[in-house]
DRENTI-883382 format. One record per residue (C-alpha): residue number from 1; residue in one letter; z, y negated, x. Coordinates in nm, 4 decimals. Example, Ala and Ser with C-alpha at 12.3 -4.5 7.8 and 13.67 -1.06 7.14 Angstrom:
residues 2
nr 1&rest A&Z 0.7800&Y 0.4500&X 1.2300
nr 2&rest S&Z 0.7140&Y 0.1060&X 1.3670
//
This chain:
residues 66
nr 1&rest X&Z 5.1252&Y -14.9910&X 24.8330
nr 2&rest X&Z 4.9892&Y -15.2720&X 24.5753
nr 3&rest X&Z 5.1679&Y -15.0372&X 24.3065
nr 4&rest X&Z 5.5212&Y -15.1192&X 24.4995
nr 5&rest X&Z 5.4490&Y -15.4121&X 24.5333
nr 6&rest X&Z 5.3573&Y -15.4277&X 24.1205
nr 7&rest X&Z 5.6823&Y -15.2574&X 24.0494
nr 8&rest X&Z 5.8847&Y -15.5026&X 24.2127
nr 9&rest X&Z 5.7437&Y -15.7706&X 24.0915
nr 10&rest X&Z 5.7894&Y -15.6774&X 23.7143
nr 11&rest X&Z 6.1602&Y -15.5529&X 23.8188
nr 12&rest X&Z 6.2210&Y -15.8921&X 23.9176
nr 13&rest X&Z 6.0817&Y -16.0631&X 23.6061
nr 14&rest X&Z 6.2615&Y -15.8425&X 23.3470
nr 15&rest X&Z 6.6131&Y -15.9300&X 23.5869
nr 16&rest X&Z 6.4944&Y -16.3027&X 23.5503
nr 17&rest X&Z 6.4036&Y -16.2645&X 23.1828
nr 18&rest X&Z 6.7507&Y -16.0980&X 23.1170
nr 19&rest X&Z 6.9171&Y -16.3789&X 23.3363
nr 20&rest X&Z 6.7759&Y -16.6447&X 23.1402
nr 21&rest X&Z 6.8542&Y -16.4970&X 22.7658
nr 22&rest X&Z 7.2612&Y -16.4480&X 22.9262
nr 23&rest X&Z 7.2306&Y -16.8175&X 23.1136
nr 24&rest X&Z 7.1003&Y -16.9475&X 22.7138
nr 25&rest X&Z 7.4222&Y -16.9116&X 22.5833
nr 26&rest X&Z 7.6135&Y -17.1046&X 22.8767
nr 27&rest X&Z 7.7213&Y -17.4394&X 22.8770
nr 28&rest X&Z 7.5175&Y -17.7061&X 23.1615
nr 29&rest X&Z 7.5501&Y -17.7399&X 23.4883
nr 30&rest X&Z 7.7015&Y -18.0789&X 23.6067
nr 31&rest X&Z 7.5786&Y -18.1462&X 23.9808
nr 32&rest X&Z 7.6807&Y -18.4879&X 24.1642
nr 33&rest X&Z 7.3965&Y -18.5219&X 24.4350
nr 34&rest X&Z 7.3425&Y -18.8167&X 24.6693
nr 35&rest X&Z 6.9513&Y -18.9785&X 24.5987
nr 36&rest X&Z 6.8351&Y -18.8071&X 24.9313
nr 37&rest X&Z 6.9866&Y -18.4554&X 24.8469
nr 38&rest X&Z 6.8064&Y -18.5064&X 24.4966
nr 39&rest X&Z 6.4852&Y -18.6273&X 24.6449
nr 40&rest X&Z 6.4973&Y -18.2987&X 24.8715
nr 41&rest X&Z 6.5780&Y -18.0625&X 24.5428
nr 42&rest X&Z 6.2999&Y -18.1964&X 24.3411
nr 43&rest X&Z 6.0268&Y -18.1789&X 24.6207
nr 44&rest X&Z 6.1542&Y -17.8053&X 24.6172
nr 45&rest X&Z 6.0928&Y -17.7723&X 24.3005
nr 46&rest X&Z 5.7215&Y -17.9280&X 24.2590
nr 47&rest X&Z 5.6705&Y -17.7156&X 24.5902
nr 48&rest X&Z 5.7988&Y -17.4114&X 24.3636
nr 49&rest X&Z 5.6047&Y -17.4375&X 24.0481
nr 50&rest X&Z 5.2628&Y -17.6082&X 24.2396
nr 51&rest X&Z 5.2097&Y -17.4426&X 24.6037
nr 52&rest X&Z 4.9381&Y -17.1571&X 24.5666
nr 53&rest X&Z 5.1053&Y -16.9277&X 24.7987
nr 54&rest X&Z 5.4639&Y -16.9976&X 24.5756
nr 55&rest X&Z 5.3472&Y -17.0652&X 24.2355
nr 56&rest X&Z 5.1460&Y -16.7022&X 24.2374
nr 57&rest X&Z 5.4302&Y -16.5403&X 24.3020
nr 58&rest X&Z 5.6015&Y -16.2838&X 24.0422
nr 59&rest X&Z 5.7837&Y -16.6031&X 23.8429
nr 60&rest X&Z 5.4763&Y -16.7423&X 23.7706
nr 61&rest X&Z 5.3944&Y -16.4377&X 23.5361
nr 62&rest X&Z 5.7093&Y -16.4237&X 23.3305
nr 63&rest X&Z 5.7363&Y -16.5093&X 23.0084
nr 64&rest X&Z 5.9934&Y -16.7181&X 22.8865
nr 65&rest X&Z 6.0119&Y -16.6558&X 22.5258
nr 66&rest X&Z 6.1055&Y -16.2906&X 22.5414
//
């Protein structure tokens, strides 16, 4: 069961990885948020990259640069 669980976790980083090389090439994202809607998406965010439970997750071990 860990090895599934391995597997999908290293599926979903090479479909991130590939996502991110296509997104590269792609011009930015405009978004028009109101301060609260903001203030919600960034504590998200912190929550995403610094929560143990979250941040150990399968997108902590990709690797950007490939």
């Amino acid at each position: 069961m860990a090895g599934d669980q391995n597997e999908r976790d290293a599926t979903g980083v090479q479909l991130m990885a590939s996502a991110y090389k296509r997104w590269q090439s792609m011009p930015p994202v405009m978004l028009d948020l109101s301060r609260p809607d903001a203030w919600i998406v960034r504590v998200g965010l912190q929550t995403a990259v610094a929560h143990p439970l979250v941040s150990g997750g399968p997108m902590s071990k990709r690797n950007w640069a490939t």
